[in-house]
N, C-alpha and C positions, 0 to 999 in steps of 0.2 A: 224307733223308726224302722220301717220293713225295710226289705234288702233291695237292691234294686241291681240294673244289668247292663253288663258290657257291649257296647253298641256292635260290634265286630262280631264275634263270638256267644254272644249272648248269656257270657258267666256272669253266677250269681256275686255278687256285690255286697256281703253279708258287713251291714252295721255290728258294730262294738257293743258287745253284749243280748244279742235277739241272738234266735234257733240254738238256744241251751238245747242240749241232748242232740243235737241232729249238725253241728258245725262240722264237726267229721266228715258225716255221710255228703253236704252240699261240697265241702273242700275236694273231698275225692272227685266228686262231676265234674268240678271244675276243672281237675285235673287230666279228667278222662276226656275232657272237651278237647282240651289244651293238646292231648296225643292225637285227637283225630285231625285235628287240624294242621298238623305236624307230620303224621306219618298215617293217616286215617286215610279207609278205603271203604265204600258201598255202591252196591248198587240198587239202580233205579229204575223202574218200568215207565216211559214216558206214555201219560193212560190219555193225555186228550191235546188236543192241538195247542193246547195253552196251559200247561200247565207248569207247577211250581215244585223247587226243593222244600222237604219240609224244615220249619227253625220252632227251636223250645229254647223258652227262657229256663235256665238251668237244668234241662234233662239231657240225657245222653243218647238218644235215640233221634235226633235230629238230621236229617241228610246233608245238609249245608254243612255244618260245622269239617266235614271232610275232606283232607286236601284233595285225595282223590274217588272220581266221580265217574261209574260206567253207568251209560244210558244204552237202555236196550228198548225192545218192545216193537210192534211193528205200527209205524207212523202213519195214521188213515190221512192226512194231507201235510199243508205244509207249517209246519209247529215251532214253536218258542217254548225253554225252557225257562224259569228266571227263579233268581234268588232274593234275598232279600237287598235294600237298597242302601249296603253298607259295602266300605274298603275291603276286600278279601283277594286272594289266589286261588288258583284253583288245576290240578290238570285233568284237564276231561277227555274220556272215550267214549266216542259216538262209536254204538255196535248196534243204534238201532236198523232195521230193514225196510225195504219201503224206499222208493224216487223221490220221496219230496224231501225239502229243505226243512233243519231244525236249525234254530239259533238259538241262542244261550244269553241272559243279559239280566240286570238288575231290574227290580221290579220298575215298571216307567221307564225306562231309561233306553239305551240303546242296545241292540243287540249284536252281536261277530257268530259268523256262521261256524258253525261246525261240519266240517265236510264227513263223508260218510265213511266208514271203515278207518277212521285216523283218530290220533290222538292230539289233544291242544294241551299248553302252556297260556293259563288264562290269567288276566286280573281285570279287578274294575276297578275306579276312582268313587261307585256309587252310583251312576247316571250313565256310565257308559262299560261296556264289556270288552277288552282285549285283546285281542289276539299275538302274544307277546312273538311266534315266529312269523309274523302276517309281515314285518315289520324292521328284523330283528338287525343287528351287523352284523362284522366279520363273523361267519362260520369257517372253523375247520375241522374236516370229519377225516380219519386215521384211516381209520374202515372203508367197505362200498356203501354210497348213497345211492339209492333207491328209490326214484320219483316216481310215482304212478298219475299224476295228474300233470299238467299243464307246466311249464318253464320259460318265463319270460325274462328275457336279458332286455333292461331297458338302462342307457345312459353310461354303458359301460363294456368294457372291453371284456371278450372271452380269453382265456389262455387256455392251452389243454399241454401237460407236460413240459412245465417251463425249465425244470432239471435236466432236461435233455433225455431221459433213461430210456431204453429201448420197451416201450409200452406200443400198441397198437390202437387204435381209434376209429370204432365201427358207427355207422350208422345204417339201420333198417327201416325199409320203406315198404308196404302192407305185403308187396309180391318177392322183396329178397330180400335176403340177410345182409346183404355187399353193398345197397345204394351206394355208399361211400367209408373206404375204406382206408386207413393211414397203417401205411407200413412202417412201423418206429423202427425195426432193424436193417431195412435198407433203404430207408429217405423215399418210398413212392407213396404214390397216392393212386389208387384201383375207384373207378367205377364200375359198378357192379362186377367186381373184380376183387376179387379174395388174395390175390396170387400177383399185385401189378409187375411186372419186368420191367417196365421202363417208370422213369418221374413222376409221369401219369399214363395211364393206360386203364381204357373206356371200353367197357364189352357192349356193344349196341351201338345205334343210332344218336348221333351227337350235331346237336344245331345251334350255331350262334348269330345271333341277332345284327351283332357288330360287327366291328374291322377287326381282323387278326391281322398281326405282324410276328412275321418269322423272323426272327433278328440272329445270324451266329453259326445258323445252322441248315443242316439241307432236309430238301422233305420228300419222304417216301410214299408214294399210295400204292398198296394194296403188294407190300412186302412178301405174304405169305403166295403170292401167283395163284388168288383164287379166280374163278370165271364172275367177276362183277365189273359194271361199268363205272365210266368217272364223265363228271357231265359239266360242263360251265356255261349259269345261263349269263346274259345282257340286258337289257333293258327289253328288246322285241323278239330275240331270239333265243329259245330255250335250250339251242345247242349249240350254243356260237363254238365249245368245244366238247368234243365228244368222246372217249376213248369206248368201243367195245370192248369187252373183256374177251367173252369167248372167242371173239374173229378176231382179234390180234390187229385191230383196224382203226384207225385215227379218224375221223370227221372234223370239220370245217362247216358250221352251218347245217350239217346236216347228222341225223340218227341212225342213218344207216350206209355208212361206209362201206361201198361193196365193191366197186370197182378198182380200187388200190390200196395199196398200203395207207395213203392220206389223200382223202377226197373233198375237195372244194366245190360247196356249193352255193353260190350267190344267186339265191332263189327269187331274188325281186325282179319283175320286170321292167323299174317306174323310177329304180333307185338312180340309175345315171351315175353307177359306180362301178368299175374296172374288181373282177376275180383276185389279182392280187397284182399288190403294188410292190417292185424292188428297188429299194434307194440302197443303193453300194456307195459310199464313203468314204472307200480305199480307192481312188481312183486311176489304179492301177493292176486291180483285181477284175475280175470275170461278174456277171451277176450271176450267172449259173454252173454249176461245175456237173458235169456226167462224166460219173464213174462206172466202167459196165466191160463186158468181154469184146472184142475184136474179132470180124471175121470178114473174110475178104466176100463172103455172101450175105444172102440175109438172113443166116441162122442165128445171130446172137445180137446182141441189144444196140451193138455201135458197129457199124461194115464201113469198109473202104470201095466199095459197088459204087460207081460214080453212076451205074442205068440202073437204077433201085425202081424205075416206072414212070411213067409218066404224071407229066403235071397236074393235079384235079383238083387244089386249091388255095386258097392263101388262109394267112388268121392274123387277124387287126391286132396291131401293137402300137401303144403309144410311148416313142421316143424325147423325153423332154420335154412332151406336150405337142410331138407332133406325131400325128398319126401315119404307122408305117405298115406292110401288109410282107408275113414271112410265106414263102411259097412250102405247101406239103405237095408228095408222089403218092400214088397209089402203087403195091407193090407189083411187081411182075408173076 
């Protein structure tokens, strides 16, 4: 009876008593198969979009037979490489060149991509090809990992430094190195900020969508005393408050605070609403207090000149909801 072959590996299978003179020479292939597939290396020029590893029934010149398997060549579209349609391992290096996609798979059967410049941990069952890290559990790497492609956290929580140890935690975005920055030796967090001095601290323009609440603590704008504005819009009015920086001048309704320290300007004329309204609550206090120098003339902001000028007008105040009229002088 002739010899026949291992469905896997395709060793020769020698019956009891056939290949007098040559049992040696088939034993050793078999054993030399047995090394490739164990600790065996070739490589492979992948020559057409479809093509295959080569397999021999007991020779040792077979590509399949190899645990490991460098494809190279340059790939004219998008191509499959496939083995034959038995249980094996395998780990493959894709070094071929060329945009398009190679997959790897048993003959018929289903193929697992091979991404380009990487190395796989392959197996099939026969009908379908593996991808054994596509897939895999718990990883732990001692070393740095090194992703060059794509990272998707699906269904699960990230940790970054659960030991506490004073490590830092960059993230880079196309135009800086700092998009986000974790400072593990003194607890901040830096936007595009290398260096944060406070918790958080934001180099640039910062816009949020929602409701902040300040809860604890008090809030500073514009600490360092530069010449910038600060603006609060309304619903209809885009400076219901206004601070200029340069003029050192408050607004009310309006952008250009020019005549006082704080200028009120109730720009409607349709509104049928009062400049400002004072509800004192202490009713035993003043609604207004003036603070200013004395002088018996009219050099300075508050006089005791009982003939400061004559009468030239009044200005509508409402009392409780009744309307009352305060008389102004024109100066002398």
């Amino acid at each position: 009876m002739a010899s026949t072959y291992s469905s896997s590996l395709n060793l020769e299978l020698q019956t009891t008593g056939e290949n007098s003179g040559s049992w040696g020479t088939k034993t050793n292939n078999n054993l030399q198969k047995l090394e490739s597939a164990i600790k065996g290396y070739v490589s492979v020029a992948v020559a057409s979009t479809s093509d295959s590893l080569t397999a021999s029934d007991g020779g040792t010149t077979d590509e399949q037979s190899n645990a490991i398997i460098k494809l190279t060549g340059t790939l004219s579209g998008n191509s499959t490489i496939q083995c034959e349609a038995v249980e094996s391992w395998y780990i493959v290096d894709r070094a071929t060149s060329g945009s398009y996609t190679l997959g790897f798979k048993p003959a018929g059967g289903t193929a697992a991509n091979l991404v380009a410049g990487s190395k796989h941990l392959m197996y099939t069952d026969g009908s379908t090809m593996f991808d054994v890290l596509a897939d895999c559990g718990n990883i732990s790497a001692n070393g740095t990992l090194a992703v060059a492609g794509n990272v998707s956290l699906d269904g699960g929580s990230f940790i970054f430094n659960e030991s506490s140890a004073d490590v830092d935690f960059r993230i880079e975005s196309n135009g800086n190195a700092n998009a986000i920055f974790v400072d593990g030796g003194n607890d901040r967090v830096g936007i595009f900020n290398a260096s944060p001095s406070v918790p958080l601290d934001v180099t640039g323009a910062a816009k949020i969508s929602g409701a902040v609440d300040l809860d604890g603590g008090g809030f500073t704008f514009n600490d360092s005393g530069a010449s910038v504005d600060f603006r609060a819009e309304t619903n209809t009015l885009t400076h219901a408050l206004f601070i200029d920086g340069s003029a050192d001048k408050i607004g009310l309704g309006t952008s250009g605070p020019t005549s006082a320290f704080v200028t009120i300007d109730q720009a409607s004329s349709t509104g049928a609403i009062a400049v400002l309204t004072l509800d004192q609550g202490d009713a035993d206090q003043e609604f207004i207090r003036f603070d200013g120098s004395t002088a018996s003339d009219q050099s300075a902001s508050l006089t005791t000149d009982t003939s400061v000028g004559s009468l030239t007008g009044h200005i509508r105040v409402n009392v409780n909801g009744t309307d009352f009229w305060i008389p102004y002088y024109a100066t002398n």
